[in-house]
C-alpha positions, 0 to 999 in steps of 0.5 A: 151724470144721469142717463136717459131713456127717450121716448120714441117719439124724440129722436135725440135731445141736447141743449140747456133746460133751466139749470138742467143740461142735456147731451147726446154722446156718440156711443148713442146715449143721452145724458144730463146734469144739472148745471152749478148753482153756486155763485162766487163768494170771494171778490176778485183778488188785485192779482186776479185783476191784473192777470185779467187786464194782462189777458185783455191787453195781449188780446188786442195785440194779437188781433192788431198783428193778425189784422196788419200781417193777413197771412199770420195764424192766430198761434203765430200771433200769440206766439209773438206776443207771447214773447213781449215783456209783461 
């Protein structure tokens, strides 16, 4: 990561320029980095896929829980889905 000097006219810089992304670090700083270019090569494995839908599915469970039991946390929800076979 590359530091920069702003001119004083900016007070403070953050946020994405084309692939360059500028950040404003507590200690004052200001720093960017030029974000990855390089696009995925391989397709998506079966297992992959599958962890996905997994993933997918247990998303709508915890949102369904967390609509019927108003009180719930969201880690609780996930908790007990957690804990339904796969």
């Amino acid at each position: 990561m590359a530091q920069v000097t702003l001119p004083p006219f900016i007070q403070s810089i953050s946020g994405q320029v084309g692939n360059i992304t500028f950040r404003a670090y507590a200690s004052g700083k200001t720093g960017f980095y030029l974000s990855p270019t390089q696009k995925r090569n391989t397709p998506v494995t079966k297992s992959e896929k599958q962890a996905r839908e997994l993933f997918a599915q247990r998303v709508q469970h915890v949102n369904n829980i967390m609509r019927e039991n108003p009180y719930i946390t969201r880690k609780q929800a996930w908790t007990i889905v957690k804990q339904l076979p796969s």
